[in-house]
N, C-alpha and C positions, 0 to 999 in steps of 0.2 A: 662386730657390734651391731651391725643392720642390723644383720636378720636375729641375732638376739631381741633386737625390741621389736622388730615384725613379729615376734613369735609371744612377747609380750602382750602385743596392744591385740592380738587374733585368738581367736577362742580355740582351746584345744580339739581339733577331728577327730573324734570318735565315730568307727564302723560301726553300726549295729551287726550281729553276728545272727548266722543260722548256725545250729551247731549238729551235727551227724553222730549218734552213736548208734556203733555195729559191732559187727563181727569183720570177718572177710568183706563180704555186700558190700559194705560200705567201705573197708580200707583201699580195696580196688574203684569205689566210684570215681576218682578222680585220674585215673588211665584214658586213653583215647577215646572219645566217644564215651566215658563211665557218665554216670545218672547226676554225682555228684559237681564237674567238672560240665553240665549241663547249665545246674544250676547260679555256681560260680561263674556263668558266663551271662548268664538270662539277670543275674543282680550285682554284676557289677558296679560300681558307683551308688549303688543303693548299702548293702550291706558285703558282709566277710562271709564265707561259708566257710567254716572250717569242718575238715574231716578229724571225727576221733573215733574213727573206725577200729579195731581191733583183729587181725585175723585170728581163727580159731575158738574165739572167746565166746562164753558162755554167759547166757545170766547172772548164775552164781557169782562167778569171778566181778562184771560189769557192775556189781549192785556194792560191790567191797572199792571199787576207783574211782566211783561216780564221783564220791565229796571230793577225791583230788584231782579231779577236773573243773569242777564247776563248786566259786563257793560264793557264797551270797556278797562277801566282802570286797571283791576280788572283779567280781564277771557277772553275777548272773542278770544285774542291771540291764546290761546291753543286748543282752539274747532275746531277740523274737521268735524263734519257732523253734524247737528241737524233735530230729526224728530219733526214733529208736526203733531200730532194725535187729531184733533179733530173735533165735529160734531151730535155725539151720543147724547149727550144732547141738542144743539143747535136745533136740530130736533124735540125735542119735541114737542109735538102741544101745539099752545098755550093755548087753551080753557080749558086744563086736565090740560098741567104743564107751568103757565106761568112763574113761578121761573126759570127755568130752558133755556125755550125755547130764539132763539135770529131769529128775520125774515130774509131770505135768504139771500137776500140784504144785510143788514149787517153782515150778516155770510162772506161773501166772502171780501168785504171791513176789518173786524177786521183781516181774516186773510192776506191780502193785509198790513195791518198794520203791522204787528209782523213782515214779511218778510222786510219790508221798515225798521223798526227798528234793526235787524240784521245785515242789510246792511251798517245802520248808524254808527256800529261799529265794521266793517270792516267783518264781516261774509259773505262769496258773496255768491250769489245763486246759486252755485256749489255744495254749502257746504248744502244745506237744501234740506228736502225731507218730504214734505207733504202725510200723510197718511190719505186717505177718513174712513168717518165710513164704517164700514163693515154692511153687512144687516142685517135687524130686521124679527126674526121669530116671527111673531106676534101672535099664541096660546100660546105657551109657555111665552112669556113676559107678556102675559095677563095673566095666570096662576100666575104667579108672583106680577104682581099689585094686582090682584084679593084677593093674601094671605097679601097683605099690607091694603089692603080693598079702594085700589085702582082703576079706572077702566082704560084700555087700552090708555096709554098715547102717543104711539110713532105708525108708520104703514112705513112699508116696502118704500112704495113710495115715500113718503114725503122726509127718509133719502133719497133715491135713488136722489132726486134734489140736495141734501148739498152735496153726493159725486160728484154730475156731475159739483155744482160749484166750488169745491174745486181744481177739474181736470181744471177746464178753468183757474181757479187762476194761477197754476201754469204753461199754456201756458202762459198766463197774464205778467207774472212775471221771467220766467225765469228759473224756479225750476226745480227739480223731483218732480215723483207723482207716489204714489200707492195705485194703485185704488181697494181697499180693498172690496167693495162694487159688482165692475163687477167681477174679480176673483174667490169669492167665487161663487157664482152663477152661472159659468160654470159649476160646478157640481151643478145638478139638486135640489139634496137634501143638504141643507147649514148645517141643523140643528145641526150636529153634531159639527160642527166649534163655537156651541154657547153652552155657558152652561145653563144658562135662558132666550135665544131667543135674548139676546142683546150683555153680554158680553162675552167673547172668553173663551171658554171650550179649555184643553190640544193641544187636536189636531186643534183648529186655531190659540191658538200663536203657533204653530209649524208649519202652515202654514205660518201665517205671518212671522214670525221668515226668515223661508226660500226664502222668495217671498224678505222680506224687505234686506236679503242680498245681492243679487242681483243687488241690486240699492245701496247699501254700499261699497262694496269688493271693486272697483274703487277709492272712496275716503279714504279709509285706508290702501289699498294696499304695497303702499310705504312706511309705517310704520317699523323702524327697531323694533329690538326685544329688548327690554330695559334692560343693562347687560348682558354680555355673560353668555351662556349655561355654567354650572357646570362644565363639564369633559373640558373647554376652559379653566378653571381660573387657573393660575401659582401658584399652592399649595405650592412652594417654594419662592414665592415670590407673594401674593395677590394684592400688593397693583399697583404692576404694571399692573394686568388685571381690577382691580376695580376702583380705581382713576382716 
């Protein structure tokens, strides 16, 4: 019966939420050292990062799940920032992987969509931040098809257009953008930012990690620290620092 009326007389804790939509990129952010699992650590007691990352997934499909992920009824209240990461598979050629692959055109349209459908419920394009694929080391990713008995399904270039549309979408539109793709590539040698030439080895989500705060910190800034620090709480009397 206490704690039924402590729970009474105290205002319901509500997280505010970051929310991650991907592909792969993002389903793995939250493994050792992931980008994700960075940031989940940098706002904790502030907000929730939730991953709804997707391996494999493409726009196409991501632009058909969004409304059952996020509905205005439900969630979209609490969400301050959502990234969208996606592209890496959208890129792939079509001729090797047409499962996968979605043409440019409609790369940049689906994601024109998902941003319109955020907006529909009340997510404003303050709040979103578009992450391009990052570049494709193409020996190494062939190395890797090659062991699936694959051959060379994605090239450097090709992504290099889904990021540059990706980048116009969100002049298009209103958004942030990070542009994952030109970034990495100021350093000459990327390789090391991938761990089989496509997806992010340690040190690029800890690049990304660092690059995508950058364009975060703004929106979560004002975030209080949810429940006072420990050495604050009246040991003599809790219920008037916790309630």
């Amino acid at each position: 019966m206490a704690l039924a009326e402590a729970g009474a007389r105290g205002r319901l804790l509500r997280w505010p939420r970051v929310l991650l939509l991907g592909d792969s990129m993002t389903e793995y952010s939250f493994q050792e050292n992931g980008w994700g699992a960075y940031l989940a650590d940098r706002l904790v007691r502030k907000c929730d990062v939730v991953n709804r990352g997707i391996s494999g997934y493409n726009t196409r499909w991501a632009k058909l799940i969004l409304p059952r992920l996020i509905t205005e009824s439900t969630s979209a209240e609490s969400i301050v920032a959502v990234t969208i990461f996606f592209g890496a598979n959208d890129s792939a050629l079509k001729d090797l992987n047409p499962k996968q692959h979605v043409p440019l055109e409609e790369y940049a349209a689906n994601l024109k969509s998902m941003i319109q459908y955020l907006k529909s419920v009340d997510i404003t394009e303050d709040r979103i931040i578009l992450i391009t694929p990052p570049p494709l080391q193409e020996s190494a990713w062939e190395k890797a098809c090659l062991a699936k008995g694959d051959k060379l399904n994605r090239c450097n270039a090709t992504t290099g257009q889904y990021a540059q549309a990706c980048v116009q979408v969100a002049k298009d539109c209103g958004t942030d953008v990070l542009d994952l793709w030109t970034l990495m590539q100021k350093n000459q040698d990327f390789s090391a930012y991938l761990s089989d030439g496509l997806h992010l080895s340690p040190k690029g989500s800890s690049f990304l990690a660092a690059q995508l705060w950058s364009h975060l910190e703004n929106k979560v800034s004002a975030l209080p620290s949810l429940l006072p620090y420990w050495r604050d709480v009246d040991h003599t009397n809790p219920e008037a620092s916790l309630l």
